[in-house]
ZAMARGU-4260 file (C-alpha; in steps of 0.2 Angstrom, whole numbers, plus 5000, padded with zeros to 4 digits):
<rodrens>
0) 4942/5781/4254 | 4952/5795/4265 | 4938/5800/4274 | 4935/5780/4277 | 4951/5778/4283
5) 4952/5791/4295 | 4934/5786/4303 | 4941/5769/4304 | 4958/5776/4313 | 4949/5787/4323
10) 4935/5773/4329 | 4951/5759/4332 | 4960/5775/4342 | 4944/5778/4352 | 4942/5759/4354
15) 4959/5758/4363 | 4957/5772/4373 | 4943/5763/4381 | 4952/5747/4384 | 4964/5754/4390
20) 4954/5764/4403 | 4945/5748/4407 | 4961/5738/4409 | 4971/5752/4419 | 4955/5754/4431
25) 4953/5734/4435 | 4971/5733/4439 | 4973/5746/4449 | 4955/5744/4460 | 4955/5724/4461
30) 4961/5729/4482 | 4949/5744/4482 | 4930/5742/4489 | 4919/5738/4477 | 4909/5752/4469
35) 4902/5758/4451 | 4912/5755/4436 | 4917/5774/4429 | 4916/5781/4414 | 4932/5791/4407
40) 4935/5808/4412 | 4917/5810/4419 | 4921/5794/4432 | 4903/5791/4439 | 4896/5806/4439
45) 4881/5802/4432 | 4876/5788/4447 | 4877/5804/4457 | 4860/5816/4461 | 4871/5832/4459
50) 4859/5845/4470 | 4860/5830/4484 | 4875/5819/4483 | 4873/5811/4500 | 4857/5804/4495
55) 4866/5797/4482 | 4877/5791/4495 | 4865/5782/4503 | 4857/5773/4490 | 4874/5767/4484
60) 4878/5762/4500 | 4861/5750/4500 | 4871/5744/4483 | 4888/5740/4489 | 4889/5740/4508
65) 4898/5755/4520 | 4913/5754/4512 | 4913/5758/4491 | 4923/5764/4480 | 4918/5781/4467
70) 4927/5792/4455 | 4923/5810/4454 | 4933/5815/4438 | 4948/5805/4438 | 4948/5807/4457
75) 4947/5790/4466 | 4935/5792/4484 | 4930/5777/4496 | 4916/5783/4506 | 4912/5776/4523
80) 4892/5775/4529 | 4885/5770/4544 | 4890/5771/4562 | 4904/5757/4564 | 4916/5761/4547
85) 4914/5781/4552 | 4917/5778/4570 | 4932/5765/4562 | 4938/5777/4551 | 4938/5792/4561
90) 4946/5786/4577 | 4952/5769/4573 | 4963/5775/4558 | 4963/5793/4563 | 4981/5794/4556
95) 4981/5784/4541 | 4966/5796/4536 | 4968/5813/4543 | 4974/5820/4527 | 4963/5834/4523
100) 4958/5833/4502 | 4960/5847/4491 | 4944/5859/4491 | 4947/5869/4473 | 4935/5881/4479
105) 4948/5887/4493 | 4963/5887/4484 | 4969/5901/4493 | 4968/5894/4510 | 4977/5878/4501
110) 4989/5870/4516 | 4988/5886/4527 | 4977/5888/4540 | 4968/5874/4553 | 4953/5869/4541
115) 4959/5865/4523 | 4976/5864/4527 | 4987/5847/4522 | 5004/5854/4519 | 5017/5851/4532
120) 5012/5865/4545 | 4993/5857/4549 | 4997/5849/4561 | 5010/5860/4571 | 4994/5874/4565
125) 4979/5865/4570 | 4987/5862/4591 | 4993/5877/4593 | 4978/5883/4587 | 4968/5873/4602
130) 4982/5877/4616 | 4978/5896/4611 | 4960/5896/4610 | 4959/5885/4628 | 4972/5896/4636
135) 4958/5910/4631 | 4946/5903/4637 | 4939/5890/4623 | 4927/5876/4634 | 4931/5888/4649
140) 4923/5900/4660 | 4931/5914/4649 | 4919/5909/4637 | 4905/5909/4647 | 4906/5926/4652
145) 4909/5933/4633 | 4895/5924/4625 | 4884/5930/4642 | 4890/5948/4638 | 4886/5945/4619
150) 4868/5941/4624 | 4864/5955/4633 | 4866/5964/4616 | 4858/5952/4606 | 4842/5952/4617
155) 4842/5971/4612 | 4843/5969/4596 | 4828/5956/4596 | 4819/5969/4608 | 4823/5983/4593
160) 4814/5974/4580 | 4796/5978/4591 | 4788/5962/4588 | 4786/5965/4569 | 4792/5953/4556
165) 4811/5951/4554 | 4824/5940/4545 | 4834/5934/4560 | 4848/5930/4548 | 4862/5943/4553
170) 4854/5948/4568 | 4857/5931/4575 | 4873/5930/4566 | 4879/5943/4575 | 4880/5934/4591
175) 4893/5921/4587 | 4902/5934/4575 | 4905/5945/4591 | 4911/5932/4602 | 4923/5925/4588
180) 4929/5943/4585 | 4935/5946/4602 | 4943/5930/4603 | 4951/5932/4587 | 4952/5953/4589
185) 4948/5957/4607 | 4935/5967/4598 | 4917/5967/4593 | 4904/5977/4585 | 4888/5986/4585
190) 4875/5976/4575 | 4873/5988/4560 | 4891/5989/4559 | 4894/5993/4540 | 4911/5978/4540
195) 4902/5964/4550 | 4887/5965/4539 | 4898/5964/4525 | 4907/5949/4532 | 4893/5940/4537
200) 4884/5943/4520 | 4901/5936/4512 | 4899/5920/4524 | 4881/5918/4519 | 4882/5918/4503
205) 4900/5907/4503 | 4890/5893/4513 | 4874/5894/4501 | 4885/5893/4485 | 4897/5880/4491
210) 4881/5869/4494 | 4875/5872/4475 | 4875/5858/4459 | 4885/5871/4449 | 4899/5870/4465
215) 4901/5852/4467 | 4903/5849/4449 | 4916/5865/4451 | 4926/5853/4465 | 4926/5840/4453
220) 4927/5847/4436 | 4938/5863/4441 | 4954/5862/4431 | 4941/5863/4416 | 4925/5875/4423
225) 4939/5888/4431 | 4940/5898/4415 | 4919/5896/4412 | 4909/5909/4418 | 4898/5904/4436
230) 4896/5905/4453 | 4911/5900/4456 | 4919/5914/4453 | 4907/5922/4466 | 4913/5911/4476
235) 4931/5912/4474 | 4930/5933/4475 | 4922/5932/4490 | 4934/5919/4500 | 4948/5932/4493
240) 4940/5945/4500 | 4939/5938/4520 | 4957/5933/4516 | 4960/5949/4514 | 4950/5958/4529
245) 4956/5943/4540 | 4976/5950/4534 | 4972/5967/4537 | 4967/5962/4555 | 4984/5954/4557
250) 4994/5969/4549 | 4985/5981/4561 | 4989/5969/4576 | 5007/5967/4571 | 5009/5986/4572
255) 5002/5988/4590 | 5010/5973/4595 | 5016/5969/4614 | 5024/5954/4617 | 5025/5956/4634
260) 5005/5958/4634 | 4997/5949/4621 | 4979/5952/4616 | 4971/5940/4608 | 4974/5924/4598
265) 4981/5934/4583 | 4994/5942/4595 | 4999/5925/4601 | 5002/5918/4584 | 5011/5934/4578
270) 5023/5931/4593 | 5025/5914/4587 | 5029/5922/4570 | 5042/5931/4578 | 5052/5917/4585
275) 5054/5912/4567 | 5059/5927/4562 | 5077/5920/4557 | 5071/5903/4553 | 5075/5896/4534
280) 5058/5889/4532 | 5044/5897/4546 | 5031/5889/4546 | 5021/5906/4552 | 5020/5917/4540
285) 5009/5932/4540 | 4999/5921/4526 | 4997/5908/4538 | 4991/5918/4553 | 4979/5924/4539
290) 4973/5909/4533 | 4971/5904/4551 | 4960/5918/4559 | 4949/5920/4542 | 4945/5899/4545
295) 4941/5903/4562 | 4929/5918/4559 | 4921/5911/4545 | 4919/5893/4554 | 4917/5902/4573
300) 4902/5912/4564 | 4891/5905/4550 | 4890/5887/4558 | 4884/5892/4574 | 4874/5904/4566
305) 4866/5894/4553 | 4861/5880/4568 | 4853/5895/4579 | 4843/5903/4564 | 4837/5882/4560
310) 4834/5879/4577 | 4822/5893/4577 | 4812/5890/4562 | 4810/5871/4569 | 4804/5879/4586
315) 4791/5890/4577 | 4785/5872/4569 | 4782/5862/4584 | 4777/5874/4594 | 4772/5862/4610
320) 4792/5858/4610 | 4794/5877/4612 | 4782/5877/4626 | 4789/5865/4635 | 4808/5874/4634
325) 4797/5889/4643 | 4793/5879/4655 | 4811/5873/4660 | 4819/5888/4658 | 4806/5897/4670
330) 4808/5885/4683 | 4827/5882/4684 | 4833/5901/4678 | 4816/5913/4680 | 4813/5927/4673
335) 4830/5937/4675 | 4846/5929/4678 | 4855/5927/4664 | 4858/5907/4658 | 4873/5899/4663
340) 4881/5881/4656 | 4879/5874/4677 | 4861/5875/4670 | 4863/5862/4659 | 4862/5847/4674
345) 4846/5856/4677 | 4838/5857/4661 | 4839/5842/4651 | 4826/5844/4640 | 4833/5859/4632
350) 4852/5849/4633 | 4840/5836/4620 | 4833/5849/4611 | 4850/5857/4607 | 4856/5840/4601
355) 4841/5836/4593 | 4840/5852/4582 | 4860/5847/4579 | 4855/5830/4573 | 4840/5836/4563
360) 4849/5849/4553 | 4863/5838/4547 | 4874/5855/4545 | 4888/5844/4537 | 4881/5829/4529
365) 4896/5821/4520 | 4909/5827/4531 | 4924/5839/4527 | 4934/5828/4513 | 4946/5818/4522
370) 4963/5810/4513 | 4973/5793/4515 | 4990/5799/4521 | 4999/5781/4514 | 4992/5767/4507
375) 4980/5757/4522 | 4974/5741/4523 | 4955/5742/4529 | 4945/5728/4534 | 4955/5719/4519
380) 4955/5733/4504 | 4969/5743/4499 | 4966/5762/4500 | 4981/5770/4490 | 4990/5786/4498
385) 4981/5802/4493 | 4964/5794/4492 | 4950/5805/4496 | 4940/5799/4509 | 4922/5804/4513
390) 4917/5797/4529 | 4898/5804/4531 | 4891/5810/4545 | 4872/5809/4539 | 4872/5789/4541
395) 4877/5791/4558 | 4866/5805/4564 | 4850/5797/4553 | 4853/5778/4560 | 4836/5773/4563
400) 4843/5761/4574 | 4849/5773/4588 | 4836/5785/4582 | 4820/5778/4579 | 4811/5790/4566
405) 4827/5797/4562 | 4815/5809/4549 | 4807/5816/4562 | 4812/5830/4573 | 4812/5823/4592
410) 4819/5828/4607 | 4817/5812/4614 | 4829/5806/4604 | 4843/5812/4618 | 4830/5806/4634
415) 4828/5792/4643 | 4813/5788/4649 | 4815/5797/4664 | 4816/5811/4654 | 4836/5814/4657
420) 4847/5820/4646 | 4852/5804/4637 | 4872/5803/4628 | 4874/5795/4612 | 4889/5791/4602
425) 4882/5793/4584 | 4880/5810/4589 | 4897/5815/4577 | 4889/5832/4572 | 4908/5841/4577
430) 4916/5825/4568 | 4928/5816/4578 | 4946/5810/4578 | 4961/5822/4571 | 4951/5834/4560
435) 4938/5835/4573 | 4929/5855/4575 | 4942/5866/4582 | 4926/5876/4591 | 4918/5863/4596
440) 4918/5869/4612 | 4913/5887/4610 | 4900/5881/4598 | 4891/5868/4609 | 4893/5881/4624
445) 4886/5896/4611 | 4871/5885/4606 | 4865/5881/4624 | 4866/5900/4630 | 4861/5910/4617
450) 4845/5897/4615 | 4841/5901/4632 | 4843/5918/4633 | 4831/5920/4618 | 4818/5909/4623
455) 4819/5915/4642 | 4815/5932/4636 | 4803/5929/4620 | 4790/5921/4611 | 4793/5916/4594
460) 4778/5919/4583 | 4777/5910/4561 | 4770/5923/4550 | 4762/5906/4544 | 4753/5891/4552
465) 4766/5880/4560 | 4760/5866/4548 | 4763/5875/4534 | 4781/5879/4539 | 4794/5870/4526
470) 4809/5863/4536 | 4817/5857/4519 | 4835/5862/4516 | 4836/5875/4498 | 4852/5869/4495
475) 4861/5851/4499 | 4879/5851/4494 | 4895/5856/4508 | 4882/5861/4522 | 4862/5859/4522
480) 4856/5876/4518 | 4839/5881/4526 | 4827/5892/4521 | 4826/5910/4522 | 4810/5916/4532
485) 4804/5927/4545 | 4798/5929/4564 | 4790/5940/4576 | 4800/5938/4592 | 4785/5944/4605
490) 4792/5948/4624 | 4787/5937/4636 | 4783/5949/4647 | 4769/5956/4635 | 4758/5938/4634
</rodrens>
């Protein structure tokens, strides 16, 4: 009778659990969009495809419309798909939802820094961070001239490899590394340098594991799968560990520092540091200016990076597209000058091509996580303060209806049909609004010339037939993950 007792008293406490669960969630989500009902604890977790989430997105979406409601855990999201309540979101409402939500997996860069920064220095963080990087040259000739230089050495490195098979992976990755590093440093480095690699071995792996199943249940699940074994505590040791370079960087700086003669970005924050030197409650610290360069290297690198070594392997499986980028740059650059961005009236083809590989990719599909900064009325719901909020940029870049074949890689996607360059405003691959890319810039700028430099001076050659070439992402999570592979790179001058 005992034992019946306490199944009884354990069902009935079970039973009340659950109602009151359901009860708590129906009254505070009848403003909310509509969405799945969650579970306890696992919210709805398992309407979700964990190794592709932004599928899961979209098929939810064909459910409920562009606006829905989900829990991941207890964590309440509204996710917004397709072009008008992204656009909407991100520049209609760009204060009521430029909170930035909380990514577990960098909880040392938690409110410090420009990227997953919401404490009360981001914004003060994130425009001086732009003011220093334009007044160095960010969107300007400056930089121009530093990722021109950069290709120069990247071009020998390509040369080294002597036509043989390669993975292009850090010897691309050097390229945007370098001309982040002298931003950041006023340095760079040869391309078996023993710290880049490491660095750039540290970013690789950080953006494959961030984009695992094991990772996104981490973010979700993280107050209980921080004391499991996994990748995530890879993951974690590794975004200690460019902290850590990135504060070295900034200890060494401070040492040498001239005011009077500042060097870089990191010697312009550290004077900003030094203005607050008296200050209560400074909002740069040396943890701060840390945080800051380490986002900006990582970002400044493995992005730019990753798009290159994609664009490459797409290149190699439509090889007519390739051809006809030969054609262009031989005809407005030739053999010898180097590329320049006043080229890019002149070539539009490869301005489409650019985009187009952007587009394709999907880098980012869901977006960095974005936050409700007070409680928002949206085309009539209610989103509460600290909401997370994902607006995806996948709907806007596949929209069949601006790109038709959205699937299929085509240039002509940003041509008209006298074969201009051809702008389009679903092309959000930089996000838009207040937590729009810092580099954006330097990235679009890096993409156009080291694309031309490479192609002016190369061949690409598949060790496989170009139909056999897999374009499919290894991992869908944070970022779209491409393959690994390799490439001959055959001088042009040799054909």
């Amino acid at each position: 009778m005992a034992v019946l007792g306490i199944t009884v008293a354990l069902l009935v406490w079970m039973a009340t659990l659950l109602l009151i669960s359901i009860w708590k969630h129906i009254y505070s989500s009848w403003k909310l969009p509509p969405g799945p009902f969650p579970l306890p604890i696992v919210g709805n977790l398992f309407q979700l495809e964990v190794k592709d989430i932004p599928k899961s997105f979209t098929r939810l979406a064909e459910r409920f419309g562009p606006v829905f409601t989900l829990y991941l855990g207890s964590q309440r999201v509204v996710v917004l798909h397709g072009y008008k309540a992204v656009k909407e979101v991100l520049l209609d409402y760009k204060n009521e939802f430029s909170g930035r939500a909380e990514n577990p997996a960098f909880q040392v860069h938690k409110d410090k820094g420009v990227i997953f920064n919401n404490g009360l220095t981001w914004r003060d963080t994130r425009r001086f961070s732009l003011t220093t990087l334009r007044d160095l040259g960010m969107g300007k000739q400056g930089n121009e001239q530093r990722i021109q230089r950069e290709a120069h050495f990247l071009l020998e490195a390509l040369r080294s490899t002597q036509g043989q098979p390669f993975d292009p992976t850090f010897v691309i990755g050097f390229g945007p590394y370098n001309v982040i590093s002298d931003i950041l440093f006023h340095k760079r480095v040869d391309y078996s340098d023993k710290t880049g690699l490491r660095l750039m071995r540290l970013f690789n792996e950080d953006f494959y594991l961030l984009s695992t199943p094991w990772i996104q249940l981490y973010n979700i699940f993280s107050s209980y799968l921080q004391y499991l074994p996994g990748s995530h505590r890879k993951l974690l040791k590794n975004i200690s560990e460019i902290k850590d370079y990135a504060l070295e960087r900034v200890k060494d700086h401070q040492k040498s520092l001239e005011p009077s003669c500042p060097r870089d970005f990191t010697d312009t924050m550290l004077m900003e540091m030094q203005k607050e030197k008296h200050s209560a409650d400074p909002m740069y610290t040396l943890d701060n200016v840390a945080v800051t360069v380490a986002d900006l290297l990582f970002a400044g690198t493995e992005t730019t990076s990753t798009t290159l070594r994609y664009g490459l392997l797409i290149l190699m499986k439509y090889p007519e597209v390739e051809e006809k980028l030969h054609e262009e740059i031989d005809r407005v650059i030739g053999p010898s000058r180097i590329p320049a961005v006043k080229d890019r009236l002149d070539m539009p083809y490869l301005d489409a091509v650019v985009h187009e590989i952007q587009r394709f990719i999907d880098l980012l599909p869901s977006n960095l996580l974005h936050e409700a900064t007070r409680d928002t009325v949206f085309r009539g719901y209610v989103i509460p303060k600290g909401t997370v909020i994902i607006p995806t940029l996948d709907s806007v870049l596949y929209d069949s209806q601006e790109f038709p074949e959205p699937e299929k890689f085509k240039p002509e996607h940003f041509l008209n049909e006298n074969g201009k360059f051809k702008y389009s405003d679903h092309f959000k691959a930089f996000s838009a609004g207040k937590r729009v890319c810092v580099g954006e810039g330097l990235a679009r700028m890096e993409l156009f010339l080291f694309l031309a430099a490479i192609l002016q001076h190369f061949n690409l050659k598949s060790l496989v037939d170009p139909k056999d070439i897999d374009l499919s992402p290894i991992a869908i999570g944070f970022a779209k993950i491409p393959p690994r592979y390799k490439l001959c790179v055959i001088p042009r001058s040799q054909v």
